[in-house]
DOMAR-937889 format. One record per atom (N, C-alpha, C): atom name; residue number from 1; x, y, z; chain. Coordinates in nm, 2 decimals, always signed. Layout:
REC  a   k     xx     yy     zz c
REC CA NUM      X      Y      Z A
...
This chain:
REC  a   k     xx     yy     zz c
REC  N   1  +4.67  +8.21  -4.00 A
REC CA   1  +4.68  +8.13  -3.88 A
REC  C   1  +4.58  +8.01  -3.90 A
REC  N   2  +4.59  +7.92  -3.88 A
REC CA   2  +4.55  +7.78  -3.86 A
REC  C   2  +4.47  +7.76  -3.79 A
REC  N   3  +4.36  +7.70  -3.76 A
REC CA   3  +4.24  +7.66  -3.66 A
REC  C   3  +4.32  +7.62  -3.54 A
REC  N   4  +4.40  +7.50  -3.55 A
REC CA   4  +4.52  +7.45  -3.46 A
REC  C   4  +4.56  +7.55  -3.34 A
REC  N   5  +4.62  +7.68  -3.44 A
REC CA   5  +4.70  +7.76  -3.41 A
REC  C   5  +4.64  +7.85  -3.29 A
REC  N   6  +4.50  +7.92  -3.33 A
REC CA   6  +4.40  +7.99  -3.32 A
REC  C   6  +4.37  +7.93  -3.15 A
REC  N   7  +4.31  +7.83  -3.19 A
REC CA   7  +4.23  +7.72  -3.09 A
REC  C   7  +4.35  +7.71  -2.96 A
REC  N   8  +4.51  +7.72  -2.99 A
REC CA   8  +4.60  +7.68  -2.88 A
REC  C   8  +4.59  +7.82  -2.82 A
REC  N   9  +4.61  +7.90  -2.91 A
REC CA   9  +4.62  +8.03  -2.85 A
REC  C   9  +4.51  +8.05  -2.77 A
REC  N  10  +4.40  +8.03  -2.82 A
REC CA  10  +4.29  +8.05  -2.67 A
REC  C  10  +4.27  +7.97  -2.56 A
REC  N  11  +4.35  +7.89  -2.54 A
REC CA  11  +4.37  +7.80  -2.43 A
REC  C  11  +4.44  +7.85  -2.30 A
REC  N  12  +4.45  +7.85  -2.20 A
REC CA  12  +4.47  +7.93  -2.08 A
REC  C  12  +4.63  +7.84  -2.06 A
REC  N  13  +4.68  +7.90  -2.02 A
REC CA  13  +4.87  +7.86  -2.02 A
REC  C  13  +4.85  +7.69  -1.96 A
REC  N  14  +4.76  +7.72  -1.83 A
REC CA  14  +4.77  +7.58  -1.76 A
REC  C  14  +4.69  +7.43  -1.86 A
REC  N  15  +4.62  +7.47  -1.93 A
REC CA  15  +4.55  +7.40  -2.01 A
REC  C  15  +4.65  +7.39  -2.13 A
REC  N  16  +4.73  +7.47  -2.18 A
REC CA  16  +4.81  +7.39  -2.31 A
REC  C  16  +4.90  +7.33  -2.24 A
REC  N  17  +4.98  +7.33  -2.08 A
REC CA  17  +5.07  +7.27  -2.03 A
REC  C  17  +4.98  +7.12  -2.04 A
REC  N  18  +4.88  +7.12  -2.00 A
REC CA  18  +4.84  +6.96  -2.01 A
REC  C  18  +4.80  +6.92  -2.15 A
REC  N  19  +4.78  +7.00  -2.25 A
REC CA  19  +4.77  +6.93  -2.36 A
REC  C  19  +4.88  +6.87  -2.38 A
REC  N  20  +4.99  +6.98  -2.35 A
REC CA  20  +5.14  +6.98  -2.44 A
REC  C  20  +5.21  +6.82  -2.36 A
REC  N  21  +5.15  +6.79  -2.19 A
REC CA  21  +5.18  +6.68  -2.16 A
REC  C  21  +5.11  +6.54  -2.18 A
REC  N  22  +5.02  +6.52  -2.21 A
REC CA  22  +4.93  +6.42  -2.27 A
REC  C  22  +4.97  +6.38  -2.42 A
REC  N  23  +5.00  +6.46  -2.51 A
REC CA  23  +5.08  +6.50  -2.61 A
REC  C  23  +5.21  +6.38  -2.60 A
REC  N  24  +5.29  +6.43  -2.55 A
REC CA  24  +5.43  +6.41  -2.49 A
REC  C  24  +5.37  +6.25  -2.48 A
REC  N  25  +5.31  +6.19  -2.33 A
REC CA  25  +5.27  +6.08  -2.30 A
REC  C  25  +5.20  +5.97  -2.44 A
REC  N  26  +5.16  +6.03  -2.50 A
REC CA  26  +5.10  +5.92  -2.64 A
REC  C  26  +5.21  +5.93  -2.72 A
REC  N  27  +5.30  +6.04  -2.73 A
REC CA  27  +5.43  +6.02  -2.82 A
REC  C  27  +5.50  +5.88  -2.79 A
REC  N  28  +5.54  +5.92  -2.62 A
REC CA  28  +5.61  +5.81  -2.56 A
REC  C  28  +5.56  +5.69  -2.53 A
REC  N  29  +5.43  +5.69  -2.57 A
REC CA  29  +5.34  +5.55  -2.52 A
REC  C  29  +5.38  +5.44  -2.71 A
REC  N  30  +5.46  +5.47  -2.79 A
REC CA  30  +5.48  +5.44  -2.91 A
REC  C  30  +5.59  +5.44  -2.96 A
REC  N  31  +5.74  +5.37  -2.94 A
REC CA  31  +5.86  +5.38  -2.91 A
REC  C  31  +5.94  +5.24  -3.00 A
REC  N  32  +6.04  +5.28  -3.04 A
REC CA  32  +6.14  +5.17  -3.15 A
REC  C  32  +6.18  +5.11  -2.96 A
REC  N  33  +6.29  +4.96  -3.00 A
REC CA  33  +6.35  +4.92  -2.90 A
REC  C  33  +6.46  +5.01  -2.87 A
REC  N  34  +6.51  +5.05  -3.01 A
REC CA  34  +6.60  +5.14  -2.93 A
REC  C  34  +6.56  +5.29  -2.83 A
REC  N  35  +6.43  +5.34  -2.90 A
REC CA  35  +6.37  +5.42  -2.83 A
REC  C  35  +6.41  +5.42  -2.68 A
REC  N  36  +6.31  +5.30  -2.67 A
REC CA  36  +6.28  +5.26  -2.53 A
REC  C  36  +6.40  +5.21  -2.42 A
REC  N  37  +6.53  +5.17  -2.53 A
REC CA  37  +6.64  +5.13  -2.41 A
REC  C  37  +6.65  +5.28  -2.39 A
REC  N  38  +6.73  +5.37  -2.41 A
REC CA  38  +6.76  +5.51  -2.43 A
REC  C  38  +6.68  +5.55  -2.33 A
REC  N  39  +6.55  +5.54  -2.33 A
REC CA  39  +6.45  +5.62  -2.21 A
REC  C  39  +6.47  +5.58  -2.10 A
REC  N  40  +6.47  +5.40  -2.09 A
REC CA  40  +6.55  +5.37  -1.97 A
REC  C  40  +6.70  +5.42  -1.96 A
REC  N  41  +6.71  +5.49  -2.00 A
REC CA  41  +6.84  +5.53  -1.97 A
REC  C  41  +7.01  +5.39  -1.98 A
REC  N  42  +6.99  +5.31  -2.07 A
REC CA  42  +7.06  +5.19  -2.10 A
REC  C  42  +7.13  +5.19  -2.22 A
REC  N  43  +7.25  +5.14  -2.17 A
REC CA  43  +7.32  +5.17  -2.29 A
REC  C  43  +7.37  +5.03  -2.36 A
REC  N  44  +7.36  +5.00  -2.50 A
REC CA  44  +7.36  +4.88  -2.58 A
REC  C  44  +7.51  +4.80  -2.50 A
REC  N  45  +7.60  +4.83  -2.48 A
REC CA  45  +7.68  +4.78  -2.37 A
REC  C  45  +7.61  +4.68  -2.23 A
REC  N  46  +7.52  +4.77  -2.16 A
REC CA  46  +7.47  +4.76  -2.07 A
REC  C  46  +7.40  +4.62  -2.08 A
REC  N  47  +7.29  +4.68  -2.21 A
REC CA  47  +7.17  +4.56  -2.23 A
REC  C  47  +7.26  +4.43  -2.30 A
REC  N  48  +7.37  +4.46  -2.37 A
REC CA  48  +7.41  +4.34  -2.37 A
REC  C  48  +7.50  +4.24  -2.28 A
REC  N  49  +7.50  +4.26  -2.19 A
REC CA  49  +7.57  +4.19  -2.08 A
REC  C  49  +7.42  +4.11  -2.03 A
REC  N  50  +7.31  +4.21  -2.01 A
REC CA  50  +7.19  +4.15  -1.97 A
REC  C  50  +7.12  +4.00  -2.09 A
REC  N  51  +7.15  +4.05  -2.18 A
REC CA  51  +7.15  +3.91  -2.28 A
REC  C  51  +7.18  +3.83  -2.31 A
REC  N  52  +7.36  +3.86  -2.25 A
REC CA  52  +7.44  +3.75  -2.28 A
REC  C  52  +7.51  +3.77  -2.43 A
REC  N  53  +7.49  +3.85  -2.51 A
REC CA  53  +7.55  +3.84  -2.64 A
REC  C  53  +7.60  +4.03  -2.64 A
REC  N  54  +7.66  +4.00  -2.76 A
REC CA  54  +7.78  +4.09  -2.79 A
REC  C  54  +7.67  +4.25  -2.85 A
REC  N  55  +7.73  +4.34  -2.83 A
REC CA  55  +7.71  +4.51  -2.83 A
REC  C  55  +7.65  +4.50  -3.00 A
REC  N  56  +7.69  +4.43  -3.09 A
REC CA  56  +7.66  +4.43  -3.20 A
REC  C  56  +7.52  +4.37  -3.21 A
REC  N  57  +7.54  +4.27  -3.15 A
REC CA  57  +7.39  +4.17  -3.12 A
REC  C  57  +7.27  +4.30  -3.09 A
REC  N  58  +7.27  +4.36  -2.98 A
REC CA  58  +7.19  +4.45  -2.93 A
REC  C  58  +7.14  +4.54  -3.05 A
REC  N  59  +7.25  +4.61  -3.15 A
REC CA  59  +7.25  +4.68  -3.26 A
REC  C  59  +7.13  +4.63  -3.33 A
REC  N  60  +7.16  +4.52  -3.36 A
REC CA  60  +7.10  +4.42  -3.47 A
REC  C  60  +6.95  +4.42  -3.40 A
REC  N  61  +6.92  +4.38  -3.30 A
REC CA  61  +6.82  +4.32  -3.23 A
REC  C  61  +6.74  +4.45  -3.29 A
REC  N  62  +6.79  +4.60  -3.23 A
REC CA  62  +6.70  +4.72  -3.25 A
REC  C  62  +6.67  +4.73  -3.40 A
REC  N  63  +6.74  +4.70  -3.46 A
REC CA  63  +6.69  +4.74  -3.62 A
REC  C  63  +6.61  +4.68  -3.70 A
REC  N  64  +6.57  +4.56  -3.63 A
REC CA  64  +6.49  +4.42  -3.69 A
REC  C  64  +6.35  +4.47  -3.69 A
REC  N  65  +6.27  +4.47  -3.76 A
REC CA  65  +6.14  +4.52  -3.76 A
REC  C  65  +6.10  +4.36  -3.77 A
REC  N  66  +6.12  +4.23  -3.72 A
REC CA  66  +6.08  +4.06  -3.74 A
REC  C  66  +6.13  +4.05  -3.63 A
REC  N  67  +6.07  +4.04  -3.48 A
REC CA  67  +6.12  +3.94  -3.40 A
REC  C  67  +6.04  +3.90  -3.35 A
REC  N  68  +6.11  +3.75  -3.28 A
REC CA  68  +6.04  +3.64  -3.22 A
REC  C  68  +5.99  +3.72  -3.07 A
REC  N  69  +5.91  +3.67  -3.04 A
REC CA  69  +5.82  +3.76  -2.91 A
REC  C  69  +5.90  +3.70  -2.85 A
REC  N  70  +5.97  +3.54  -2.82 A
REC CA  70  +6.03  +3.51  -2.66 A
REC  C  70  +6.19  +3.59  -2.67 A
REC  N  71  +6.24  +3.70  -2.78 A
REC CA  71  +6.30  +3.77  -2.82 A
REC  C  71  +6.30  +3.87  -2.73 A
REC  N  72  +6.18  +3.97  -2.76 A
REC CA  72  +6.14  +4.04  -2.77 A
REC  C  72  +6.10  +4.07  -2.60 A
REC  N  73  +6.01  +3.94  -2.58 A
REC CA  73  +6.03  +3.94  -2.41 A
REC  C  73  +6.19  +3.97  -2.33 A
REC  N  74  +6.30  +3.86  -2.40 A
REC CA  74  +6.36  +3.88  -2.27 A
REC  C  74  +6.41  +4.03  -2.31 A
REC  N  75  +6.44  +4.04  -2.44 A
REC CA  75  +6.49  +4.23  -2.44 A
REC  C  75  +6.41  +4.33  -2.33 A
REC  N  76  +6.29  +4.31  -2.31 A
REC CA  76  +6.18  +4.39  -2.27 A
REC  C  76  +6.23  +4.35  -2.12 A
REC  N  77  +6.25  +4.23  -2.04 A
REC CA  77  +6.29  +4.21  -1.91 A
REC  C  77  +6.42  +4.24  -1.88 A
REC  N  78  +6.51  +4.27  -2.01 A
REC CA  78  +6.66  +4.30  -1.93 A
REC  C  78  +6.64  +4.45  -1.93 A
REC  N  79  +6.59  +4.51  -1.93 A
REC CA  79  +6.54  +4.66  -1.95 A
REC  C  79  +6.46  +4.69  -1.84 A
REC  N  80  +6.40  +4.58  -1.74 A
REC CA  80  +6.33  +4.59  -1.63 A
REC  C  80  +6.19  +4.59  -1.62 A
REC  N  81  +6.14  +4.57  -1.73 A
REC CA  81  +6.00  +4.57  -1.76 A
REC  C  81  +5.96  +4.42  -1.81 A
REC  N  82  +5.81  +4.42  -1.85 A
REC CA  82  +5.77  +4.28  -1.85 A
REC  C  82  +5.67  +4.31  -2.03 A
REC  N  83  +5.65  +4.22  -2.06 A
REC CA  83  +5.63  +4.20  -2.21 A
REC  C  83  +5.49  +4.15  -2.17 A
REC  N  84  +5.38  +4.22  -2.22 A
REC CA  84  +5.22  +4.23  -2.25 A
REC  C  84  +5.18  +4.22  -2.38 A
REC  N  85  +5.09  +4.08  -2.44 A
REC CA  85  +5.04  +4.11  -2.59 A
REC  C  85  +4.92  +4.14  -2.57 A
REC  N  86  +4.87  +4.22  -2.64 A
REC CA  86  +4.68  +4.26  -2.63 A
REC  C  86  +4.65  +4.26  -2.79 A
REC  N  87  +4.57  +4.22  -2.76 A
REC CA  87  +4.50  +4.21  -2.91 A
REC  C  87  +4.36  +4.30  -2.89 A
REC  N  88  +4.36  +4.34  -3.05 A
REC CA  88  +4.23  +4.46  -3.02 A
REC  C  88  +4.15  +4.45  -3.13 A
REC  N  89  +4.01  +4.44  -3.10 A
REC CA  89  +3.95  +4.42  -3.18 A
REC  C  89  +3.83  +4.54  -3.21 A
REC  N  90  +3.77  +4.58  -3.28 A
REC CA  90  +3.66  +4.68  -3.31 A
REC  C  90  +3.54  +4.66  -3.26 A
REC  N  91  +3.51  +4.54  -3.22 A
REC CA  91  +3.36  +4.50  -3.15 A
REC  C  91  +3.35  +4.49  -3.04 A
REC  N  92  +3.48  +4.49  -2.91 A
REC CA  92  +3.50  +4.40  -2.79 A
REC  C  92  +3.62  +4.50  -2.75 A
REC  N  93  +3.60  +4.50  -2.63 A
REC CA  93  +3.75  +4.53  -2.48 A
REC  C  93  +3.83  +4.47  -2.54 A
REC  N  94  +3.98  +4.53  -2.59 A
REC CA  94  +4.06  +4.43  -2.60 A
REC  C  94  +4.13  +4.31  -2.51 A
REC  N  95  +4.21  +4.25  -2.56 A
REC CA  95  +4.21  +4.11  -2.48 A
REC  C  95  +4.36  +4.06  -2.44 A
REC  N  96  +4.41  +4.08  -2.34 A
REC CA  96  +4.57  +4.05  -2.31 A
REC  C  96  +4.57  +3.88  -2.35 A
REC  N  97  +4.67  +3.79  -2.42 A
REC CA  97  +4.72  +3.72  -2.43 A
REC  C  97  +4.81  +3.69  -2.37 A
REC  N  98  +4.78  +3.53  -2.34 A
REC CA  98  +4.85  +3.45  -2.19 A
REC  C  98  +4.90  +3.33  -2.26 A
REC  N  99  +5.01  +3.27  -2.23 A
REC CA  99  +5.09  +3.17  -2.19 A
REC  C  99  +5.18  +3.17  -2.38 A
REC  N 100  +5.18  +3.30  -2.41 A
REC CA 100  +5.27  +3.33  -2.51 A
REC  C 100  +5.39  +3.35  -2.53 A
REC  N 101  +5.48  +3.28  -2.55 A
REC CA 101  +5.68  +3.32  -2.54 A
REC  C 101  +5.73  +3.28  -2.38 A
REC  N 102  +5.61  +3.22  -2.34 A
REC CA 102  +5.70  +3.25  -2.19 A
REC  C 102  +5.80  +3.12  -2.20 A
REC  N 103  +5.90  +3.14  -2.03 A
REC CA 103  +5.99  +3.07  -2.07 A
REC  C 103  +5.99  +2.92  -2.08 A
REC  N 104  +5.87  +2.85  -2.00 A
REC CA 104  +5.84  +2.72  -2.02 A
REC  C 104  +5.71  +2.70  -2.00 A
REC  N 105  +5.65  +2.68  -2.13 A
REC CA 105  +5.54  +2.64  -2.17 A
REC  C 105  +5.47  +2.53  -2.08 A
REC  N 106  +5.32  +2.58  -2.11 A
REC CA 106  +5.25  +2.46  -2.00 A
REC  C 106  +5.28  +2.30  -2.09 A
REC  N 107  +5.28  +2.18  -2.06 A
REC CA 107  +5.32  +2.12  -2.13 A
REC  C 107  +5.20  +2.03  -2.23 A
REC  N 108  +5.22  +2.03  -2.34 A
REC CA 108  +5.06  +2.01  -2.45 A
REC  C 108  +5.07  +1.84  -2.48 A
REC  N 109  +4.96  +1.78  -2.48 A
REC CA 109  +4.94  +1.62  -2.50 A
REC  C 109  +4.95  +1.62  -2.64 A
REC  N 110  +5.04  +1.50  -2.66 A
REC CA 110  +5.04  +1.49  -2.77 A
REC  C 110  +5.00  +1.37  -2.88 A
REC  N 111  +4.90  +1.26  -2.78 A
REC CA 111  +4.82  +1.21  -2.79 A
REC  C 111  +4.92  +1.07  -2.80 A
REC  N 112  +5.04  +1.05  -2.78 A
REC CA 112  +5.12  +0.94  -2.74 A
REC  C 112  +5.10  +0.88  -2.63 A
REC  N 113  +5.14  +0.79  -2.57 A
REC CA 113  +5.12  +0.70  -2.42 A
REC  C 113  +5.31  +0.68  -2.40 A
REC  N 114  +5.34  +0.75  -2.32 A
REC CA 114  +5.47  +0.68  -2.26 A
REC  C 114  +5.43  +0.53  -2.22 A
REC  N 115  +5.53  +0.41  -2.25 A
REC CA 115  +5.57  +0.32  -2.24 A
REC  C 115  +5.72  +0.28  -2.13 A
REC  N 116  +5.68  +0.31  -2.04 A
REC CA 116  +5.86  +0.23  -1.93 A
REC  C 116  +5.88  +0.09  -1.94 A
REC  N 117  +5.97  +0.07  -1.96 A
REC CA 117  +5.97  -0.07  -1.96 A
REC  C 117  +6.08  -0.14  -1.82 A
């Protein structure tokens, strides 16, 4: 028997029920896209009507290990949810990133002078 094994066994029923669901919860907190349509309960049909492109498209989209975040966002919003970047660092709180992929950028100077004539 295994330290693992040993250590569960002495745990009181109600206490491995919350390991066994905390467990569960960090599984699910780490999910492919296709994972995560599936958990919403959505079917590549479904999400693609939400995107506008074809059942195959959706296929494609989940298999890509390279996508563009404003991608990746709207997949994440036709799904009902909203697209969070954090960056994490080993010295510091990690740090949510703002005005990334969204749909219209603040607008940047580009050190030209419009001219009307």
């Amino acid at each position: 028997m295994t330290n693992l094994e040993r250590i569960r066994k002495e745990l009181s029923p109600a206490r491995r029920k919350k390991v066994a669901a905390r467990a569960a919860q960090l599984i699910a907190e780490e999910m492919t896209l296709q994972e995560l349509r599936r958990a919403r309960k959505l079917t590549q049909v479904r999400m693609a009507k939400e995107l506008g492109i074809g059942q195959d498209g959706v296929s494609k989209l989940e298999k890509r290990a390279d996508l563009m975040i404003s991608t990746l966002r709207k997949t994440v919003e036709a799904m009902g949810g909203s697209l969070s970047l954090v960056a994490e660092f080993p010295d510091r709180e990690p740090v949510v990133l703002s005005g990334i992929a969204e749909d219209e950028p603040a607008p940047r100077p580009n050190g030209r002078k419009h001219v009307h004539a």
